[in-house]
C-alpha positions in Angstrom: -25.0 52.1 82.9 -28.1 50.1 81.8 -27.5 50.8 78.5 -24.0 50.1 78.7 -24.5 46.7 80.5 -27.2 45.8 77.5 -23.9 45.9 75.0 -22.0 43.2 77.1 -25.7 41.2 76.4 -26.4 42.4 73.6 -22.1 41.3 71.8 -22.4 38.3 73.6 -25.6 37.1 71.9 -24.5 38.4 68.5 -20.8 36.6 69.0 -23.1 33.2 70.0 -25.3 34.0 66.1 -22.4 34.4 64.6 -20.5 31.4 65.9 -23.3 28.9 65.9 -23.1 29.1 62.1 -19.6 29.7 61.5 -17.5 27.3 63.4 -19.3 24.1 63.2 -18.2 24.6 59.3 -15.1 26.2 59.8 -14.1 23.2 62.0 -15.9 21.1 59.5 -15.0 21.8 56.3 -11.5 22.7 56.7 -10.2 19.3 58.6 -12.5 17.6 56.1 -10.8 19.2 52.8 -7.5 17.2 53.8 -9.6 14.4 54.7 -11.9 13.5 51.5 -8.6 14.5 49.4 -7.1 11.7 50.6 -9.9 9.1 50.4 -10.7 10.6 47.0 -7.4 9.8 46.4 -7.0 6.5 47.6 -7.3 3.6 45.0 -8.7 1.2 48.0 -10.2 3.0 50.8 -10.6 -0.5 52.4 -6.8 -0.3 53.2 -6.4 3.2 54.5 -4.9 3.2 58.2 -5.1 5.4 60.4 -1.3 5.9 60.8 -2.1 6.9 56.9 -4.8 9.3 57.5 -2.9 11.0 60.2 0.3 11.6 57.7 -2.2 12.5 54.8 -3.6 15.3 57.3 -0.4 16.2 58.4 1.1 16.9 54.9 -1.8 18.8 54.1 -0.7 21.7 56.6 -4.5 21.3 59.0 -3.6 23.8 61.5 -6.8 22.7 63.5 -5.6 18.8 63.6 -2.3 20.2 64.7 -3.5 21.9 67.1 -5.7 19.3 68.8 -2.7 16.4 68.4 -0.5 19.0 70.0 -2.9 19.8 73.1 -5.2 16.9 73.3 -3.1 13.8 71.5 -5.1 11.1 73.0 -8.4 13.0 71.5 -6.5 13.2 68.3 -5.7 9.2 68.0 -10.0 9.2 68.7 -10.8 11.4 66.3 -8.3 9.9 63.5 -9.8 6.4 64.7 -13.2 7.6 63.9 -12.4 9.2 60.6 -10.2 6.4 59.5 -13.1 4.0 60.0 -15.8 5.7 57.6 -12.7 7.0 54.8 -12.5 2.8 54.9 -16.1 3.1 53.7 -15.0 5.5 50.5 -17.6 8.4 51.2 -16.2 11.6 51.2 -19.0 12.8 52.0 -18.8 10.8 55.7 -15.3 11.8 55.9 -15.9 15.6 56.1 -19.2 14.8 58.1 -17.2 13.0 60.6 -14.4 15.1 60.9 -16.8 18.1 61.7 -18.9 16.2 64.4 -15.3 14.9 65.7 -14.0 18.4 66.1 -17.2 20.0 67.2 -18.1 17.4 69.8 -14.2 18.5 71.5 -14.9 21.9 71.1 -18.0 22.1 73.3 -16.5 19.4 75.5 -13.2 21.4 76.4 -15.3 25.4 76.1 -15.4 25.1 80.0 -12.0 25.5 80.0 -12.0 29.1 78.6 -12.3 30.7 81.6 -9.0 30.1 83.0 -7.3 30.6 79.6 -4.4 33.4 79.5 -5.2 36.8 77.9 -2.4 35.9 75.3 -4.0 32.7 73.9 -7.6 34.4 74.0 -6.6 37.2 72.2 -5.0 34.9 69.6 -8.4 33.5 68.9 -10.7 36.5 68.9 -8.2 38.1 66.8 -8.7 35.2 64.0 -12.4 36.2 64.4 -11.9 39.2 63.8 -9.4 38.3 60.7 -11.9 35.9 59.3 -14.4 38.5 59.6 -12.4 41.6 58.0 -11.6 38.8 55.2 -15.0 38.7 54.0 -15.9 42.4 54.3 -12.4 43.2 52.2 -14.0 40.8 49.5 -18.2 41.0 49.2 -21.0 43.2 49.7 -22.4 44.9 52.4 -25.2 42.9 51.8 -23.5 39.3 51.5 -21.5 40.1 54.7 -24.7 40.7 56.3 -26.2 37.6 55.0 -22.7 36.0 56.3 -22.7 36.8 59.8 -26.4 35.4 59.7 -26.4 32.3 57.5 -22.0 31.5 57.7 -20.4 31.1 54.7 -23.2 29.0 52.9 -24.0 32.7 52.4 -20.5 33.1 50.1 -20.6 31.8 46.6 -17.2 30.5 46.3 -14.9 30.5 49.2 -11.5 31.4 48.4 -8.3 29.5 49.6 -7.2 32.1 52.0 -10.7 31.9 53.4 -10.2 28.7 54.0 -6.8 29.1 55.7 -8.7 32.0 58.0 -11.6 28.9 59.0 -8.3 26.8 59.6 -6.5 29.3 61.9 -10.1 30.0 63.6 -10.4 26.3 65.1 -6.1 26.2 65.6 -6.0 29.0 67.8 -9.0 28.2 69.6 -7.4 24.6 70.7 -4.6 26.3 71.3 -6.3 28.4 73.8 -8.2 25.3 75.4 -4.6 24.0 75.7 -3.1 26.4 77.6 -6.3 27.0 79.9 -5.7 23.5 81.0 -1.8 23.5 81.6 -2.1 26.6 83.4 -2.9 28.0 86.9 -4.9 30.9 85.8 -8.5 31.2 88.1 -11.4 31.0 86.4 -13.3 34.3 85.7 -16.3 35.6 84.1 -16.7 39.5 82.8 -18.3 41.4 85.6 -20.5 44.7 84.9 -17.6 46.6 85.2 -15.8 44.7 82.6 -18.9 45.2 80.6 -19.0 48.8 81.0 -15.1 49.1 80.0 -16.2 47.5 76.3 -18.4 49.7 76.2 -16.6 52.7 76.5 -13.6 51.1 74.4 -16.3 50.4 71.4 -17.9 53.9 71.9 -14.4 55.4 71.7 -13.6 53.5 68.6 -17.0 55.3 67.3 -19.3 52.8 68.1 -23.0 54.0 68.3 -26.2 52.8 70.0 -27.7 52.1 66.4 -24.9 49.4 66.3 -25.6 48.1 69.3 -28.9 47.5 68.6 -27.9 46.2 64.9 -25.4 43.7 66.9 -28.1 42.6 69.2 -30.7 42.1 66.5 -28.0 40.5 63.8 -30.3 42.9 61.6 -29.9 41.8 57.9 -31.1 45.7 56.9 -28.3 47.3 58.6 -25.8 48.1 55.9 -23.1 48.7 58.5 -23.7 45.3 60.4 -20.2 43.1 59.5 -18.2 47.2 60.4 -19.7 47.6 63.4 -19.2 43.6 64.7 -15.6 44.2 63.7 -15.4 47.1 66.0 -17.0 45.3 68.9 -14.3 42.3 68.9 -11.7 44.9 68.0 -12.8 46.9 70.9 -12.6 43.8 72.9 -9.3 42.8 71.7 -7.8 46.4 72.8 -9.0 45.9 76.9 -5.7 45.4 79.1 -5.1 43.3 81.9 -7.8 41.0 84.2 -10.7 43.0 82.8 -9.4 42.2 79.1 -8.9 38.6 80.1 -12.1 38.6 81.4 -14.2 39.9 78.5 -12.1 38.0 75.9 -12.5 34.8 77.5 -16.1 34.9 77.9 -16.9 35.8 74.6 -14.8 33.0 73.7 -16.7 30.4 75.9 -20.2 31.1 74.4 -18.8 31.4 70.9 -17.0 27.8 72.3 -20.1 25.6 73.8 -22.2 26.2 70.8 
């Protein structure tokens, strides 16, 4: 059991590794794309509006700015204020940096919120982990996947657009699932030892091994079957039913979340 209840520890430190240096970009860089476009674009920054900024985003298809004016519009109007005011400036450099802060400051504001979100909405999000993830393993090296989950895509020499469209979907489905955790009437819950222990057996029944474990635990750079054996822990995740899956899905969620 001990063992066992070391996994639950052990996936939810590797998910926080992983996420610490993955989303902050992915929130980041994929708002900010649309945004320096546009100010790149722009023959006098000085006179972009907001309203402007907002369409410009919108045309551009962000999934995560959608998201966010769908489930948190006065937030949105915030964030486009903010971004508006330093694309005025020209920077495009200031443009991306703000959107990121912008979107990563609502993130860990709203992560609380994961506990009462609906196992449909959580598993939305893990599963565009978990996408994102088997996206980089279908394309690099052992090795750069590795270096991936420890370092984020800085680690990547050139993402690709679909990558990109993966980091969009990412932040989209996690505002999605703030959004519905605040409209609903779900309680709040945590993942209990038992909920633990029923990961455990659904990753060691998808062949998961203790060697993993301790490779997920460690984020060790040497283990050749690191990014495999992460994939199987959020895909074993994503295959628990009912409160338990709820549970599980939503905590990983929240300390991927209030990093």
């Amino acid at each position: 059991m001990s063992r066992w209840k070391a996994l639950g520890v052990a996936g939810v430190a590797a998910l926080c590794f992983v996420a610490v240096k993955v989303l902050p970009w992915a929130f980041g860089f994929a708002g900010g794309k649309y945004l320096y476009q546009t100010v790149a674009g722009s023959p006098d920054p000085q006179t972009l509006t907001a309203a402007q900024v907002s369409v410009q985003i919108e045309s551009q298809g962000s999934q995560i700015f959608k998201a966010i004016k769908q489930e948190f519009p006065e937030d949105y109007d915030v964030v486009v204020e903010k971004i508006t005011a330093v694309a005025r400036l020209g920077n495009v450099n200031q443009v991306r940096n703000t959107s990121g802060m912008a979107v990563a400051d609502l993130r860990r504001r709203y992560a609380s919120l994961l506990s009462s979100a609906p196992d449909s909405k959580a598993a939305e999000a893990l599963r565009a982990q978990l996408d994102m993830l088997n996206h980089v393993m279908a394309r690099e090296t052992a090795t750069i996947c590795n270096n991936y989950l420890r370092e984020g895509p800085g680690a990547l020499s050139t993402p690709d657009q679909d990558f990109l469209i993966d980091m969009d979907k990412v932040g989209a489905t996690l505002f999605r699932a703030f959004g519905a955790a605040k409209n609903g009437s779900l309680p709040a819950a945590v993942a209990s030892d038992g909920d633990w222990s029923l990961l455990a057996d659904a990753f060691t029944n998808a062949g998961g091994t203790p060697a993993e474990i301790t490779a997920i635990a460690n984020v060790s750079r040497e283990f050749e079957g690191l990014c495999p054996a992460v994939a199987k822990l959020y895909a074993a995740a994503l295959s628990l039913q009912g409160e338990p899956g709820r549970h599980i899905k939503t905590t990983l969620l929240y300390e991927i979340a209030r990093n």
